[in-house]
RODO-2510 file (C-alpha; in nm, 4 decimals, decimal comma):
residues 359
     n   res          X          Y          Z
     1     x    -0,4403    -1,6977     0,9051
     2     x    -0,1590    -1,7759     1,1606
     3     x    -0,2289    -1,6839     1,5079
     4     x     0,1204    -1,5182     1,6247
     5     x     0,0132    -1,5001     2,0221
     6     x    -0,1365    -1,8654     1,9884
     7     x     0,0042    -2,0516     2,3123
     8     x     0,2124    -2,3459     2,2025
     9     x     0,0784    -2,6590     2,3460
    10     x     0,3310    -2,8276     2,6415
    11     x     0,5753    -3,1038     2,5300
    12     x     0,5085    -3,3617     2,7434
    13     x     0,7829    -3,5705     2,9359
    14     x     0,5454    -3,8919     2,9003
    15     x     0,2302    -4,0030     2,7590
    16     x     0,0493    -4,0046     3,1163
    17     x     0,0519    -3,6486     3,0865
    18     x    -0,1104    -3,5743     2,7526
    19     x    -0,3900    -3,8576     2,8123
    20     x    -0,5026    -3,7757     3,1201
    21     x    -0,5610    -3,3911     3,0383
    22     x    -0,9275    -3,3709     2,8834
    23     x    -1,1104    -3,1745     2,6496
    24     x    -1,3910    -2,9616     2,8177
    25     x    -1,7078    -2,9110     2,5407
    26     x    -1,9927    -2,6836     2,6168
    27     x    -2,2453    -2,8754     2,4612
    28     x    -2,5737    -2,5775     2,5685
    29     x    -2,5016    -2,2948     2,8071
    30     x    -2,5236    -2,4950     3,1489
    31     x    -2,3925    -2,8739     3,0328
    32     x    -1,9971    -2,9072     2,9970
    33     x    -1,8396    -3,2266     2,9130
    34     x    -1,4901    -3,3196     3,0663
    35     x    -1,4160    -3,5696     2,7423
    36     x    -1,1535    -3,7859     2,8350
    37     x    -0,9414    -4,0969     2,6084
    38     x    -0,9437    -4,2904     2,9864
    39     x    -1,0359    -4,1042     3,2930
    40     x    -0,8538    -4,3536     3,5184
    41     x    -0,5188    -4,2197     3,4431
    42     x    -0,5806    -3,9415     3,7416
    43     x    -0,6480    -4,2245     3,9402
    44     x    -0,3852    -4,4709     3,8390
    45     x    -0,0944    -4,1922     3,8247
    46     x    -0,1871    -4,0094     4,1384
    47     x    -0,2439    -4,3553     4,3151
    48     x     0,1247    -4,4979     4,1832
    49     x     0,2985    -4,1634     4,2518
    50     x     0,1810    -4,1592     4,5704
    51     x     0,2939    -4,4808     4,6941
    52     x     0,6173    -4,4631     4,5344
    53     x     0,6945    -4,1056     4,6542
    54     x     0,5830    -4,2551     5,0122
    55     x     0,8217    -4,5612     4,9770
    56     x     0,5386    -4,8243     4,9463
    57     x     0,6584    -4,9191     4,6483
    58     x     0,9698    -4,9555     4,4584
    59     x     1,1197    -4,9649     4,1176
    60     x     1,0601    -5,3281     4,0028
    61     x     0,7975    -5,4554     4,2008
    62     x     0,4621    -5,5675     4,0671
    63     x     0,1785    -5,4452     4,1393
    64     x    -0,1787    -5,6456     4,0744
    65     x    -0,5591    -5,5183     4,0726
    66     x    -0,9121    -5,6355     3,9154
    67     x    -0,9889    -5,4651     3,6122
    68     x    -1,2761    -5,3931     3,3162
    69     x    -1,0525    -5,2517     3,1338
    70     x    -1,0043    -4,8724     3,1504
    71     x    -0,8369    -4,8534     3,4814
    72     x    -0,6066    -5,1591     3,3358
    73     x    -0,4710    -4,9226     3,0654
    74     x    -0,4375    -4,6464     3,3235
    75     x    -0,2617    -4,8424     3,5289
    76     x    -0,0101    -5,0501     3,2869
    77     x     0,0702    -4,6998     3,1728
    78     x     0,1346    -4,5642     3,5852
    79     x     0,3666    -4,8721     3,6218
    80     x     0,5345    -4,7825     3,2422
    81     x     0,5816    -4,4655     3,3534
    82     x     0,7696    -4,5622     3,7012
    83     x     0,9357    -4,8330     3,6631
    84     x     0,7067    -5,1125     3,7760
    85     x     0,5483    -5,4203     3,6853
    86     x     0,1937    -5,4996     3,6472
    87     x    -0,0632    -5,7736     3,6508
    88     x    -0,4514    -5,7500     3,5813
    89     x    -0,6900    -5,9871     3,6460
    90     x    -0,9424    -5,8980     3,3911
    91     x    -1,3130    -5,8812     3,3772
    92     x    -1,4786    -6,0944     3,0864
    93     x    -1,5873    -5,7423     2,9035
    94     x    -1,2398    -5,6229     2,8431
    95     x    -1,1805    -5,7132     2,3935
    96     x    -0,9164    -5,8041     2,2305
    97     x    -0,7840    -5,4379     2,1389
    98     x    -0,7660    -5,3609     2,4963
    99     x    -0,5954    -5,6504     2,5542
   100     x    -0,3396    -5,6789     2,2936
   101     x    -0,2487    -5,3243     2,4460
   102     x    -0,1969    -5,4324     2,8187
   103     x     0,0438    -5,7368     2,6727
   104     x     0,2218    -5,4906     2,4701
   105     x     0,3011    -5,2694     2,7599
   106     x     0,4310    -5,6022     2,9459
   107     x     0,0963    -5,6599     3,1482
   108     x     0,0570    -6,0262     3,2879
   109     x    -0,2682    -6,0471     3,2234
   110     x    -0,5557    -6,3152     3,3520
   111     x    -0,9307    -6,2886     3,1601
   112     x    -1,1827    -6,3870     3,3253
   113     x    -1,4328    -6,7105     3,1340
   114     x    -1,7266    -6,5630     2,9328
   115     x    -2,0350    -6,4369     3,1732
   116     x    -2,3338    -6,2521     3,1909
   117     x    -2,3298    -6,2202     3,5330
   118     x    -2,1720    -5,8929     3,6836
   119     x    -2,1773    -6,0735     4,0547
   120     x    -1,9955    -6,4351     3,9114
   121     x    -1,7633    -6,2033     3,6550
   122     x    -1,6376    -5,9685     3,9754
   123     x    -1,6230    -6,2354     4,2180
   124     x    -1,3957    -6,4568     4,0344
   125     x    -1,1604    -6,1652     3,9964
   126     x    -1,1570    -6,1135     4,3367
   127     x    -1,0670    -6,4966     4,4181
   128     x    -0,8198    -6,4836     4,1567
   129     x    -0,6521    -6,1126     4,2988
   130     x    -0,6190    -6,3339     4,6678
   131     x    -0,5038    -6,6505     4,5112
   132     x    -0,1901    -6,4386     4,3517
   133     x    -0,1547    -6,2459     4,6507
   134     x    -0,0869    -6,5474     4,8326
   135     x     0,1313    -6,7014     4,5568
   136     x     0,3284    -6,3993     4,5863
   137     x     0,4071    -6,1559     4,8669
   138     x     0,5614    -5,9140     4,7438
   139     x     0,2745    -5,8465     4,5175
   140     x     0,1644    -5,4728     4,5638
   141     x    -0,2906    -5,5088     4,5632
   142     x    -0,3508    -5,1274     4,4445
   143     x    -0,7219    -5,2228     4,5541
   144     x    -0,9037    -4,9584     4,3390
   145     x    -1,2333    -5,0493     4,4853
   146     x    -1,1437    -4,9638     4,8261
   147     x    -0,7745    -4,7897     4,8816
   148     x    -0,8498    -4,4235     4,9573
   149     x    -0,5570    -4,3631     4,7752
   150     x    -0,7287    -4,3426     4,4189
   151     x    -0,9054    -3,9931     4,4980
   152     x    -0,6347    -3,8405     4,5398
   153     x    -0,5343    -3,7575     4,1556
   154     x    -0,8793    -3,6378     4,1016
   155     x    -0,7446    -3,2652     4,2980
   156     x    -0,5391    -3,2247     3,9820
   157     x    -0,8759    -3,1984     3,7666
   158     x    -1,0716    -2,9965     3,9903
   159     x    -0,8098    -2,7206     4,0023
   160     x    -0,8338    -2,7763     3,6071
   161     x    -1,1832    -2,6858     3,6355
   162     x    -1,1923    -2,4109     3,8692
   163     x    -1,0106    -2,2504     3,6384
   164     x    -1,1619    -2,3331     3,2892
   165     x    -1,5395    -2,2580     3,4658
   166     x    -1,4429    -1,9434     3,7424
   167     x    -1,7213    -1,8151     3,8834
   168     x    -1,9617    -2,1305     3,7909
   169     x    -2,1914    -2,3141     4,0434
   170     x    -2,1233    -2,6704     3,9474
   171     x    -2,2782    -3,0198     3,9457
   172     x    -2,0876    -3,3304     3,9034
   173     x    -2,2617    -3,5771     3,7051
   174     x    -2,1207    -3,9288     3,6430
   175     x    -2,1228    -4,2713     3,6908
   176     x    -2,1053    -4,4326     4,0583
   177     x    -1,8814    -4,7019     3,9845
   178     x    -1,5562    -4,7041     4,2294
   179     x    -1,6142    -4,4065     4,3286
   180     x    -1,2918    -4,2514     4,3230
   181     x    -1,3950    -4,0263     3,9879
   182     x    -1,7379    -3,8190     4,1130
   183     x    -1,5945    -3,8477     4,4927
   184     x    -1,2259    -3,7725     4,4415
   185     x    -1,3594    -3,4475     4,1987
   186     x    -1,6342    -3,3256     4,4554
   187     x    -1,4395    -3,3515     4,7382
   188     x    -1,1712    -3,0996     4,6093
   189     x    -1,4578    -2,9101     4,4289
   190     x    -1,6260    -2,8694     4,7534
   191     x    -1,2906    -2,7316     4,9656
   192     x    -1,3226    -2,4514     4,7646
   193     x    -1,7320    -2,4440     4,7724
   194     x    -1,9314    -2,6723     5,0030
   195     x    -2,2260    -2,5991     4,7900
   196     x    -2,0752    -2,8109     4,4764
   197     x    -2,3372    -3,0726     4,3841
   198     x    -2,2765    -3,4561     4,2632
   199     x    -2,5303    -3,6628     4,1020
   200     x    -2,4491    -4,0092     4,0711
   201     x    -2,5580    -4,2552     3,7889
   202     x    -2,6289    -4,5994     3,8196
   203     x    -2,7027    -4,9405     3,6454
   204     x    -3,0021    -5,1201     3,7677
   205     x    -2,8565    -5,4419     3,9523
   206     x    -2,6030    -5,2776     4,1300
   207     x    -2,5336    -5,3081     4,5240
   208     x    -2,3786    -4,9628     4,5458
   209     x    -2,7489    -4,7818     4,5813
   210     x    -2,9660    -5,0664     4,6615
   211     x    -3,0626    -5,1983     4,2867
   212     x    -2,9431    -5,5435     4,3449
   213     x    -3,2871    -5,7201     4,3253
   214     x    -3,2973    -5,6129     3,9325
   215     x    -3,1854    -5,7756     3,6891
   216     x    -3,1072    -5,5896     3,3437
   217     x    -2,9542    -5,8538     3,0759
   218     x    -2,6951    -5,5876     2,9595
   219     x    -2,6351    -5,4559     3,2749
   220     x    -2,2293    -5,4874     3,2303
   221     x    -2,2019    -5,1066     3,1792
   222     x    -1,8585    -5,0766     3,2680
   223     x    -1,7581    -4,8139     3,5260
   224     x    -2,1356    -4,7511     3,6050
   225     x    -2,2360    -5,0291     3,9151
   226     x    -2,0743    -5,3063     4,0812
   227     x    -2,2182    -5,6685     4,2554
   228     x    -1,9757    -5,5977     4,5420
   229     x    -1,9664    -5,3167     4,7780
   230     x    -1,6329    -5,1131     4,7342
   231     x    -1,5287    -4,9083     5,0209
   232     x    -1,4000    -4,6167     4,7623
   233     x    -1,8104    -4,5240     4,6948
   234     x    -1,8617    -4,2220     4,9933
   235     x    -2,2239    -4,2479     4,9801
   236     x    -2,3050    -3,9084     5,1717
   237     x    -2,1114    -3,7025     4,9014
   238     x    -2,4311    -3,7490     4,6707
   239     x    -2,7035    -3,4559     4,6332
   240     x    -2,9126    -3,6971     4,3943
   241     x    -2,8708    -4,0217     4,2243
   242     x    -3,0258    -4,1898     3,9009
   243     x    -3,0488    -4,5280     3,7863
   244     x    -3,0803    -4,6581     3,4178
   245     x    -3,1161    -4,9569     3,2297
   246     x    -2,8903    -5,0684     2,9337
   247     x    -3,1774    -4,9760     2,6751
   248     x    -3,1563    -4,5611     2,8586
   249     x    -2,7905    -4,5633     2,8330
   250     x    -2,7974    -4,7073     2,4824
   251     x    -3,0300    -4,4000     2,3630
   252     x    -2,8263    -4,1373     2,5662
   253     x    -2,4735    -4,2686     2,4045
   254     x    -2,6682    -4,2701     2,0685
   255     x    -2,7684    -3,9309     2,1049
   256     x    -2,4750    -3,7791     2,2448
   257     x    -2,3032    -3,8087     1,9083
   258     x    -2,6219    -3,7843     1,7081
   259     x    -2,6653    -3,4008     1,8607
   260     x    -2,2974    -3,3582     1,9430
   261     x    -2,0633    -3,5790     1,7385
   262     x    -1,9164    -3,7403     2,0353
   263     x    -1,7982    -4,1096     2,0056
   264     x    -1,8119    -4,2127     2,3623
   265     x    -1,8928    -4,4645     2,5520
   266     x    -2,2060    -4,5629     2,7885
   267     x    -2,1536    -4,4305     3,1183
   268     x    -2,1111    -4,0566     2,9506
   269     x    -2,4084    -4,1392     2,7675
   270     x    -2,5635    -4,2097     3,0131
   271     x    -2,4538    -3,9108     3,2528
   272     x    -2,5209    -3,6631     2,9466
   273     x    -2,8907    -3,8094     2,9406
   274     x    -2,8802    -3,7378     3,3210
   275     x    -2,7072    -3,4095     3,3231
   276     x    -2,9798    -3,2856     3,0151
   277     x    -3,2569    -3,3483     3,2746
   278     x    -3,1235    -3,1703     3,5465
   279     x    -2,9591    -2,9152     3,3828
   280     x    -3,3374    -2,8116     3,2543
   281     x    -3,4953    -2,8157     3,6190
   282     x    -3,1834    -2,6142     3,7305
   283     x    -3,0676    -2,3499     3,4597
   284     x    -2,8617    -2,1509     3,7262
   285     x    -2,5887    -2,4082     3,7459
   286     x    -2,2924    -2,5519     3,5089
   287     x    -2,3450    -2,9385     3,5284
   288     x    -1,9800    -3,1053     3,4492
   289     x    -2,0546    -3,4001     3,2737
   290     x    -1,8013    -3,6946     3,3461
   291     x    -1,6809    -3,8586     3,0143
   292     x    -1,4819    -4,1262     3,1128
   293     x    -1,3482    -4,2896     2,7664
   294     x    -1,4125    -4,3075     2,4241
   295     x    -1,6893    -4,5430     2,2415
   296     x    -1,4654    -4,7965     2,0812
   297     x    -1,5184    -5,0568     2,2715
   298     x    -1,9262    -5,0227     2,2625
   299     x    -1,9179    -5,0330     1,8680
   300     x    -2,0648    -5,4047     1,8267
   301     x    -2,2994    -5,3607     2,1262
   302     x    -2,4101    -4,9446     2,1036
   303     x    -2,3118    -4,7762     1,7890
   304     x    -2,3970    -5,0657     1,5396
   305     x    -2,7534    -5,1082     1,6547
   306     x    -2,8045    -4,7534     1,6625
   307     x    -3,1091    -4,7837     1,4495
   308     x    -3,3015    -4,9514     1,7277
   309     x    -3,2113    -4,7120     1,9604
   310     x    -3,4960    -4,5076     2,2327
   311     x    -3,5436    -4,1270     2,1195
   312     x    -3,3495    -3,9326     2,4561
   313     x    -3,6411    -3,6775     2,4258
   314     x    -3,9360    -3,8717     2,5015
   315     x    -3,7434    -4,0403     2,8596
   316     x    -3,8450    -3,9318     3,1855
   317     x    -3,7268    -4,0549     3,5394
   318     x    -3,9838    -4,1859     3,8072
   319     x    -3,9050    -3,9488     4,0472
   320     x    -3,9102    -4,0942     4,4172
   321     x    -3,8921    -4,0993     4,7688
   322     x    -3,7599    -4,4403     4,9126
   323     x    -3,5815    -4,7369     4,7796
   324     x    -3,8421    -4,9489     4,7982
   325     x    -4,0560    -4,7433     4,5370
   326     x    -3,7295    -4,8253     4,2863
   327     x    -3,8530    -4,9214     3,9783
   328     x    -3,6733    -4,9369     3,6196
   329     x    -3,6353    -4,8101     3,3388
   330     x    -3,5337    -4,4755     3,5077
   331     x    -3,5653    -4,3706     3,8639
   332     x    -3,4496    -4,0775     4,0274
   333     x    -3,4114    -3,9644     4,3585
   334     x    -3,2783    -3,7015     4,6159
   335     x    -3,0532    -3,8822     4,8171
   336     x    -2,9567    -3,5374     5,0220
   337     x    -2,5744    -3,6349     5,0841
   338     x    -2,7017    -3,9513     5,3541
   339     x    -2,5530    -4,2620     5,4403
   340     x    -2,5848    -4,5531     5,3488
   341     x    -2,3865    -4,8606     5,4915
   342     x    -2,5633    -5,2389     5,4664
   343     x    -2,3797    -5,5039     5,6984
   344     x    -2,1366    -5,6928     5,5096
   345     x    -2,0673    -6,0971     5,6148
   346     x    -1,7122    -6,1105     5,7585
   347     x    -1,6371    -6,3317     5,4138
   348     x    -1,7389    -6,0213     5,1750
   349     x    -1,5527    -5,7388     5,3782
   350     x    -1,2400    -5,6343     5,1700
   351     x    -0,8877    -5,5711     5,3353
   352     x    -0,9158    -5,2288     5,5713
   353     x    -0,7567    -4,9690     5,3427
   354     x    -0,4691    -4,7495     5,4838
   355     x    -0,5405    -4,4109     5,6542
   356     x    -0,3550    -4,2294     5,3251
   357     x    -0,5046    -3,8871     5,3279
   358     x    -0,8065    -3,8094     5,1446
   359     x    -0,8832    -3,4543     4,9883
***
């Protein structure tokens, strides 16, 4: 039966604007998931809009960042979208569907060599990001890791929110990893209410919360930890943070579609795993689940071994106080919105970002 005062869904002027908008799933009565295709499009657009509406850059020019992969596609579409060129120096983990994609939208693109090692795979990017910088000036670095300007896009999907969930305490939950996503939302979350929560997830390995003297084999989750420290990671915005080896996040992605048909990839699998367990300890609030992309690209390392995958019911974080009590498979603990700023070597410290305005 045809629903006469159905709303017609919006014509959009370019495809920016239909991917970025995502679907919002109530998957029990205090867990929503914010599904998106690639959440990096809020980033990429409101980053490249930004800087072109502020004269930084123009029509034409290129523009060149460090990539695994969904931020790539975010940003060869930005740059389709207004005019500019763009080169990505890409991480070893981004396949040959993602890449046949970039090349098609006119991406220069460099891959990194094959490597299991997070720290060798992002440093060599890095190198390579300078190297072309001082090839060619007029190179634009967008510096995702570290130029404020990335948060600002996430405002757009907070209002989004505020409006789909009125009324709702929320909690954040999602993956660390720039930390433009979970800080960009729960900044403009908490303008509105201070008492907006974010709980952060984490590989084990990863500098960003003091894991770096693990070592998981499959710790490339993409979008979940880093082996450099990015200046875009606002450490006292966290409430509470979790960390998870590849074997957790395997059984959470896994499950996710198992109890909820969705096909996504790791780091929502892992933040749904997250969100279940502190959705049950707190049953007053609406914990926003951060789905970042879609599981194709995890098909030969997740979905196909699902067999041999952990049952999400029977994990449990160690629950504890300092960082020195870390210990894998799954730790937990309340970081209380606190600092946290190890010395960097002059050699390590990226470019100081501009002063753009931060919500």
């Amino acid at each position: 039966m045809l629903d006469h005062n159905a709303v017609a869904p919006p014509v959009h002027e370019h495809v920016t604007d239909a991917v970025k908008t995502p679907a919002l799933i109530r998957l029990t009565h205090n867990t929503v998931l914010v599904r998106f295709e690639t959440l990096k499009v809020y980033a990429a657009l409101g980053a490249v809009r930004h800087l072109v509406e502020t004269g930084v850059l123009r029509p034409g020019q290129t523009v060149v960042d460090s990539s695994s992969g969904i931020y790539a596609l975010a940003l060869a579409m930005a740059c389709h979208r207004y005019g500019l060129r763009c080169h990505i120096v890409a991480s070893t983990t981004v396949n040959d569907t993602m890449r046949a994609q970039l090349e098609i939208l006119g991406v220069t693109v460099d891959q990194m060599p094959p490597s299991d090692d997070l720290r060798l795979d992002q440093s060599r990017r890095v190198a390579r990001v300078r190297e072309l910088l001082t090839r060619h000036a007029d190179m634009h670095w967008m510096r995702q890791y570290h130029d404020p300007v990335h948060h600002l896009g996430y405002t757009e999907l907070a209002d989004l929110l505020r409006r789909a969930l009125p009324g709702e305490a929320l909690t954040v939950v999602g993956s660390v990893g720039t930390g433009a996503s979970t800080g960009g939302l729960t900044r403009a979350l908490r303008a509105r209410d201070p008492l907006t929560r974010l709980v952060g997830v984490q590989p084990f390995g990863s500098v960003t919360f003091g894991s770096e003297r693990f070592t998981d084999p499959d710790a490339i989750i993409a979008g979940i930890g880093s082996a450099i420290h990015f200046d875009n990671v606002h450490h006292h915005l966290y409430d509470r943070v979790h960390w998870l080896d590849f074997q957790h996040a395997m059984a959470a992605t896994i499950g996710l579609m198992r109890d909820h048909a969705v096909f996504a990839g790791l780091s929502t699998g892992a933040a749904h795993l997250v969100a279940v367990w502190e959705a049950a300890r707190h049953p007053d609030r609406t914990h926003v689940v951060i789905g970042a992309d879609t599981g194709h690209r995890y098909t030969e390392r997740v979905f196909t071994r699902h067999r041999e995958a952990l049952d999400p019911a029977t994990l449990a974080p160690v629950e504890i106080g300092s960082l020195d009590q870390l210990t894998p498979p799954w730790a937990a603990i309340d970081w209380a919105r606190r600092p946290y700023g190890p010395v960097l070597p002059v050699r390590e410290r990226p470019r100081e970002p501009r002063k753009d305005p931060v919500p």
